[in-house]
C-alpha positions as CSV (number, residue, x, y, z in Angstrom):
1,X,-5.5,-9.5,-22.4
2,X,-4.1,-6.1,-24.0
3,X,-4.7,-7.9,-27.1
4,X,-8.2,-8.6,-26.7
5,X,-8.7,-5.0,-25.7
6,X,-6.9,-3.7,-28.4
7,X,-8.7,-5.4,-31.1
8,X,-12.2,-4.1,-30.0
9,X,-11.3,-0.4,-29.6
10,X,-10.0,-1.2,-33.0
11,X,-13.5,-2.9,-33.8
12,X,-15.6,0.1,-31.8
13,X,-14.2,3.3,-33.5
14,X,-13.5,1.4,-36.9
15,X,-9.7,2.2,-36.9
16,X,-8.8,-0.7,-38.8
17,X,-6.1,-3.5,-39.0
18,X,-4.4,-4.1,-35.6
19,X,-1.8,-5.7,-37.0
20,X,-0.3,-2.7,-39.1
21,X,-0.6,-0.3,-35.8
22,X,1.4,0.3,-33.3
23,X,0.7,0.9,-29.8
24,X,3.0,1.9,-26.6
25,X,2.3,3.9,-23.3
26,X,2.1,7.4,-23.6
27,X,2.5,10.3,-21.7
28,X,3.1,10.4,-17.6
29,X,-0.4,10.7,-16.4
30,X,-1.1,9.7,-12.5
31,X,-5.1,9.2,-13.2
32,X,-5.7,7.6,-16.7
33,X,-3.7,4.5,-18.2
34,X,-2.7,6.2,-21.7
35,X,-1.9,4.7,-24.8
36,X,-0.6,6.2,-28.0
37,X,-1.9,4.3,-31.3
38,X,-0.5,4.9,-34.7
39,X,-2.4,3.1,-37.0
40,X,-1.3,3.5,-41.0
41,X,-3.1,6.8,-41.7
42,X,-3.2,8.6,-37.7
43,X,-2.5,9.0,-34.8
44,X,-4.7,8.2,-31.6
45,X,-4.8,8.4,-27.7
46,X,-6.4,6.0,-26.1
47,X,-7.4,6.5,-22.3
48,X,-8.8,4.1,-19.8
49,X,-11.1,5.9,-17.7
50,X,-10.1,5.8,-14.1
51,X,-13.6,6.0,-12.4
52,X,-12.5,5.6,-9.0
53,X,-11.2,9.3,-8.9
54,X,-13.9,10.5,-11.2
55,X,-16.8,8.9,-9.9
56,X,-19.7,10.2,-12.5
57,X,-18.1,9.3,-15.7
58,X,-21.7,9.8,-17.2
59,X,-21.6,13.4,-16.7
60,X,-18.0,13.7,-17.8
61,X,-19.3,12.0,-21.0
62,X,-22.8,14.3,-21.0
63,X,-20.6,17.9,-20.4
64,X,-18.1,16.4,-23.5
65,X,-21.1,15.6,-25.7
66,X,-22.8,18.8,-25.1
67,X,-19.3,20.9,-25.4
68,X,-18.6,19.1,-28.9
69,X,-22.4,20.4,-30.0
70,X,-21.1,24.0,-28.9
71,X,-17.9,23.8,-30.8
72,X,-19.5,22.5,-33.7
73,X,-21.2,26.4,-34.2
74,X,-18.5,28.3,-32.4
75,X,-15.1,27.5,-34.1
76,X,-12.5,27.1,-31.1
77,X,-8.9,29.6,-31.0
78,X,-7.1,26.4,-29.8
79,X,-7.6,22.7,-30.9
80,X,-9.9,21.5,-28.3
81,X,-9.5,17.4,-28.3
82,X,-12.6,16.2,-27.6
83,X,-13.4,12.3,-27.0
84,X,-14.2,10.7,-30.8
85,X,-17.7,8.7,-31.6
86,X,-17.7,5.3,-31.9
87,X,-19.6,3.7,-34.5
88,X,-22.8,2.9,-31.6
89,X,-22.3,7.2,-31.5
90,X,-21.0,7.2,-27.7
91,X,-17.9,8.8,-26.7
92,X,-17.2,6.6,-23.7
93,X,-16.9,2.7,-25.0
94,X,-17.6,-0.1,-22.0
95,X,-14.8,-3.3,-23.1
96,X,-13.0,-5.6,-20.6
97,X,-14.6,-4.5,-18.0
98,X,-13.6,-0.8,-18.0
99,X,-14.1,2.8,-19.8
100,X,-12.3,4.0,-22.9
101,X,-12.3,6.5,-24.8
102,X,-10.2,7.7,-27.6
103,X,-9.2,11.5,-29.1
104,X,-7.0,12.6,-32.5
105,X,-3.6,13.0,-31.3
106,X,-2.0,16.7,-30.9
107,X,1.4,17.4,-32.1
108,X,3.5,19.6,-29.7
109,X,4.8,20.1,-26.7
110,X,3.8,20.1,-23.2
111,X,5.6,21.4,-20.0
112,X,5.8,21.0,-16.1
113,X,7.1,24.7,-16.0
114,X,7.6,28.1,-17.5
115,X,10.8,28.5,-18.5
116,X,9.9,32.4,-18.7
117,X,7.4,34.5,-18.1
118,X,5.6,35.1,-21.7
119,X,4.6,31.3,-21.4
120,X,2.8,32.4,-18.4
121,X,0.8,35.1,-20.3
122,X,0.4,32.4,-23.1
123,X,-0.8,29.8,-21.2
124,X,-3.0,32.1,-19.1
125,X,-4.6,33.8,-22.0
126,X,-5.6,30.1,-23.2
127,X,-7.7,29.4,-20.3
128,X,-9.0,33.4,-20.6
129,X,-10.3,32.8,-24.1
130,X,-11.7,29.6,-23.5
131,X,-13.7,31.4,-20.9
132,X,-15.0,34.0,-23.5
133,X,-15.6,31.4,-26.0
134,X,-17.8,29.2,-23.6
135,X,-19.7,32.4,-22.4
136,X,-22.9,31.7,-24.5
137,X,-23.3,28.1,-23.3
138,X,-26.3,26.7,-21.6
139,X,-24.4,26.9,-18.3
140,X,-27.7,24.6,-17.0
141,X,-26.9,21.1,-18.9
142,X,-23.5,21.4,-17.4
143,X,-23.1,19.2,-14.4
144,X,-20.4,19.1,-11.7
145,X,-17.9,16.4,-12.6
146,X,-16.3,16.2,-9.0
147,X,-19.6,17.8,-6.6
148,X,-18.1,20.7,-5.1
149,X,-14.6,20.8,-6.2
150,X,-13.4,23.8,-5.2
151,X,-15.6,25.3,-2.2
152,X,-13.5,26.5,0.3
153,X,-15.8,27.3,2.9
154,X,-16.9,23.3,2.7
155,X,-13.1,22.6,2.2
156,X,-12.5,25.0,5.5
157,X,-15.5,23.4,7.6
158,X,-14.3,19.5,6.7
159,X,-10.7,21.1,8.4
160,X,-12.5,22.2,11.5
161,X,-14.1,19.2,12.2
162,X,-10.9,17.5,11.5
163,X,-9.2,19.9,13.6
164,X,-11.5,19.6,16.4
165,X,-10.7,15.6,16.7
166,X,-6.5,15.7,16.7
167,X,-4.5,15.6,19.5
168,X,-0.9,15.5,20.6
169,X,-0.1,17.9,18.1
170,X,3.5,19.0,17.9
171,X,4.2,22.8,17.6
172,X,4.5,22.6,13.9
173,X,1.3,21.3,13.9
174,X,0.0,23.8,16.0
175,X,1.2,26.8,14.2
176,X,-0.1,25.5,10.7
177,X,-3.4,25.0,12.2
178,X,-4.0,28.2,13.7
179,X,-2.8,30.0,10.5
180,X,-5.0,28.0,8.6
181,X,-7.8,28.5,11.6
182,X,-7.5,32.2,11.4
183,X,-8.7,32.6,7.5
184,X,-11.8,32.9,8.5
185,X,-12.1,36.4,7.0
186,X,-11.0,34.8,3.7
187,X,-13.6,32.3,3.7
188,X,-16.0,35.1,4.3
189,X,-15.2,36.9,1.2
190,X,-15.1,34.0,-0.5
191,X,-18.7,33.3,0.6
192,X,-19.5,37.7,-0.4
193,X,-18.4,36.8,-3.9
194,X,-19.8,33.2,-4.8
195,X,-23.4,35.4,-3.8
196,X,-21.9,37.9,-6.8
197,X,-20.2,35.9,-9.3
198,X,-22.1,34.5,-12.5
199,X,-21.7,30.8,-12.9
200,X,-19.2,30.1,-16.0
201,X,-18.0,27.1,-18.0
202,X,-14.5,26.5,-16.3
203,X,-11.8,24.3,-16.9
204,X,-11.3,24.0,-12.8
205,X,-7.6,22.7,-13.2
206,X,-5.9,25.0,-15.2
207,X,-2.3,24.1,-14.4
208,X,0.6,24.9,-17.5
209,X,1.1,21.0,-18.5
210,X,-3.1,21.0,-19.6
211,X,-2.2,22.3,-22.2
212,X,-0.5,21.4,-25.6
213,X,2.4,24.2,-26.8
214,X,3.4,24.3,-30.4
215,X,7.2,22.7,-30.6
216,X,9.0,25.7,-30.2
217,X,6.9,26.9,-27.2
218,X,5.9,30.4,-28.9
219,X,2.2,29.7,-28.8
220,X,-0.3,27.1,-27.3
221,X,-1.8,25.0,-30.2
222,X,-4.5,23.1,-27.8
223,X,-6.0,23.0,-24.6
224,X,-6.6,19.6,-23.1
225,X,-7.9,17.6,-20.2
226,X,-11.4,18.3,-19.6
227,X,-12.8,15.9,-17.0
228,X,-13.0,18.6,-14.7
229,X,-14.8,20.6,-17.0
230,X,-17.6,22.2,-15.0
231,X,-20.3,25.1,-13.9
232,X,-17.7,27.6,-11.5
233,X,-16.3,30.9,-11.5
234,X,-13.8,32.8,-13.4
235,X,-11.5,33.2,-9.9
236,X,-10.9,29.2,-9.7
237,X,-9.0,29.4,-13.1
238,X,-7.4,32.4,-12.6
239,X,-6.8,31.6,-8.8
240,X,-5.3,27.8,-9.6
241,X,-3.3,29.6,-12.5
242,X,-1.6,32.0,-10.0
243,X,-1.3,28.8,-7.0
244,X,0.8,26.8,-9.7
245,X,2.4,28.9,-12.3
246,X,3.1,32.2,-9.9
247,X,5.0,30.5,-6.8
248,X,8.5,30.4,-7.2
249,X,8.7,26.6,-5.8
250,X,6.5,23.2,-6.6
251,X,3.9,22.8,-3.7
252,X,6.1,19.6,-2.4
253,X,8.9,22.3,-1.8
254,X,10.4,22.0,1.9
255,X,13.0,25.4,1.2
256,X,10.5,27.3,3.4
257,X,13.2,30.9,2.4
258,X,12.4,30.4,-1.2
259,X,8.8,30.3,-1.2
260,X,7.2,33.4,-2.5
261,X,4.7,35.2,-5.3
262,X,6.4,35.8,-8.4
263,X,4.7,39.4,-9.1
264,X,6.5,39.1,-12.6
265,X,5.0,35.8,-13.4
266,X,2.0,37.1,-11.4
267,X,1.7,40.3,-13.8
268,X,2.4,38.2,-17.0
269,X,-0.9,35.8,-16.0
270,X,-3.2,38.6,-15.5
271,X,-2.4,40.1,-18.5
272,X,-2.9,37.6,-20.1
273,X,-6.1,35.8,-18.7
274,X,-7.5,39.4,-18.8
275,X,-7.2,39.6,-22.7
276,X,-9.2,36.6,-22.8
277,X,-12.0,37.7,-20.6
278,X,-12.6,41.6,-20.9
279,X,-14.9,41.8,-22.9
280,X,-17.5,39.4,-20.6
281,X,-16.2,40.1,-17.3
282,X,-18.1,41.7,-14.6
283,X,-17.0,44.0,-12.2
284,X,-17.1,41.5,-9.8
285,X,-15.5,39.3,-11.3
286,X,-12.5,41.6,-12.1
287,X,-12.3,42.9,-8.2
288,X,-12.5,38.5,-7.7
289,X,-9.1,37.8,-9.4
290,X,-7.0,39.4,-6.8
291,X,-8.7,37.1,-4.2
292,X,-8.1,34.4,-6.8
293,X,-4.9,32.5,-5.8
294,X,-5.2,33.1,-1.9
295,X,-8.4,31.2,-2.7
296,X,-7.6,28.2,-4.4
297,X,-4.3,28.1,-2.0
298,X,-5.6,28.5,0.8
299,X,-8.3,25.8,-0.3
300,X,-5.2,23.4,-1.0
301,X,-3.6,24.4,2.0
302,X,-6.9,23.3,4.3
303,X,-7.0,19.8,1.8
304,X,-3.5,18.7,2.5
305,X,-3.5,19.6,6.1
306,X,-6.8,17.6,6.4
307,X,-5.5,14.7,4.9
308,X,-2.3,14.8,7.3
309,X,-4.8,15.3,10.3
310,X,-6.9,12.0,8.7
311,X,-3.6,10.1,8.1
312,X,-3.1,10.7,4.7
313,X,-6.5,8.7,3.2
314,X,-6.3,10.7,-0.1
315,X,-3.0,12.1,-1.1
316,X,-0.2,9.9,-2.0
317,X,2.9,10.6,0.5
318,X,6.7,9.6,-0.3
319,X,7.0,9.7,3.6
320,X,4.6,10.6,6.2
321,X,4.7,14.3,6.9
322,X,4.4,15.1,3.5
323,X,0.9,16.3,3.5
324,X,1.9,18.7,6.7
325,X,4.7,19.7,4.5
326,X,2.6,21.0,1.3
327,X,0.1,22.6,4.1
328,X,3.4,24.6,5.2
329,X,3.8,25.1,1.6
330,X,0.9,26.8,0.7
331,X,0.7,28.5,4.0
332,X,3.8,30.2,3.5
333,X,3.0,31.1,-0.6
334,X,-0.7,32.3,1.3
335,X,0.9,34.6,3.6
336,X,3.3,36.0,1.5
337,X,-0.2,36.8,-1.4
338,X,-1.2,38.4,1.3
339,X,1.0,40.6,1.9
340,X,1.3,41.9,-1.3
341,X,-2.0,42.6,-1.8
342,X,-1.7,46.5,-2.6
343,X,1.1,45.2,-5.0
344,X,-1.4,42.9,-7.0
345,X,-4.3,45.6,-6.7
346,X,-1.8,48.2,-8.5
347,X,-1.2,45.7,-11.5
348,X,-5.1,45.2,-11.7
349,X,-5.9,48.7,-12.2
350,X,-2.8,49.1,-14.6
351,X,-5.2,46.7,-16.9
């Protein structure tokens, strides 16, 4: 079967004898099945489209097509691996019943976390630039790859109306809820600034391991992973940067003591993703980063406690509390953002 696929990808994009290639699995993806092809002359990844997490792989395809037009007349900092042409000109191929596509492999490194801070300011300035460098794009051909991704006022509503349904909480579950139930004010200056903010060409899941380090770590040599590549605002990058890279556990932590913002880390990222963007940011959008990561945390923290109050319909769980347990996580790294908010606002006007 593998075979059969094989052979036309090799047929599609013109990549020549099978039988002189090699393939194996690559990489430790959770959404795409990945293949690494080394034929005699390069190196290839192949990806089979999972369309039942992305559900408009048209638009995925459309954004990607229009980005490569861009890049072709504004040379890119970073490699930026887009999907390749087949010889029909489309860079999403339709074989054995599913979606392929296929990009030039990236020598380097990638990583799960920073080992120190400065590949927090690396990373971060990555993301920053490629803001910059998408600022002249026609923002309006763009579509939404996953429809509204990261609102968190409908991400805070869909938790009410989840809320209002459970019973027979336990007290844990009570307390998470009524932390979560008393942002309110957060979701209304989250509503104040999307009135504000310009719409921008994000990234929208700018975690450390999307993107490509050179070997020895000392700079990033691509940024990668681009099906979520959509119209948002500056704050979701800069806000998901800070939820991932800046706590000082992983979000399925249970060592509730150790959970905390890093202000080192959190200094080293908005350094960074500020020398990427000041020279098109507005002043909202500066005064919108220190709202950034209670944002998209709090917006995590309302998803993972609305899939434990559903019965875990979206999340994979290892055992069945484990989507209260990230809710707890995210509370506790929400809390503690917040109460260092004169902290972050000092680093901000050190910039």
């Amino acid at each position: 079967m593998q075979e059969k696929l094989f052979q036309e990808i090799f047929e599609q994009f013109e990549l020549g004898d099978l039988r002189e290639s090699q393939i194996v699995p690559f990489g430790e993806g959770l959404i795409h099945d990945t293949f690494l092809i080394q034929t005699t002359s390069q190196s290839y990844v192949l990806q089979g489209f999972n369309n039942s997490v992305f559900q408009y792989p048209d638009r995925i395809a459309s954004n990607l097509a229009f980005l490569s037009a861009y890049q072709d007349s504004h040379p890119f900092p970073f490699l930026l691996p887009l999907p390749l042409l087949d010889k029909l000109g489309s860079n999403l191929v339709h074989t054995q019943g599913k979606m392929y596509r296929l990009f030039d492999f990236v020598e380097g490194k990638t990583i799960q976390e920073i080992d120190n801070p400065q590949q927090a300011f690396l990373a971060s300035e990555a993301y920053g630039q490629f803001a910059a460098w998408a600022k002249d794009v026609q923002i309006d051909r763009y579509q939404e790859t996953i429809p509204h991704f990261h609102r968190l006022d409908l991400r805070y509503d869909k938790f009410l109306e989840e809320a209002g349904k459970a019973i027979n909480l336990d007290e844990e579950e009570k307390q998470i809820l009524l932390f979560y139930t008393n942002q309110k004010p957060l979701i209304e200056a989250y509503r104040e600034f999307a009135q504000q903010l310009p719409l921008r060409l994000t990234h929208s899941d700018t975690k450390i391991n999307n993107l490509i380090f050179s070997k020895d770590l000392e700079r990033v040599a691509a940024l990668i992973d681009l099906d979520t590549l959509m119209p948002g605002y500056l704050m979701y990058d800069f806000g998901d940067l800070v939820r991932t890279v800046a706590c000082s556990v992983q979000e399925t932590s249970t060592s509730w003591d150790q959970i905390h913002l890093d202000l080192e880390v959190f200094q080293e990222l908005l350094s960074g993703y500020w020398s990427g963007i000041k020279d098109i940011a507005t002043p909202e959008e500066k005064e919108s980063l220190l709202l950034a990561g209670e944002v998209m945390t709090c917006m995590m923290g309302l998803r993972f406690f609305t899939d434990h109050l559903m019965g875990n319909v979206y999340y994979k769980v290892k055992y069945p509390e484990q989507n209260l347990h990230r809710a707890k996580n995210q509370m506790i790294y929400l809390r503690d953002q917040q109460a260092k908010r004169a902290a972050l606002k000092e680093l901000l006007d050190k910039i």
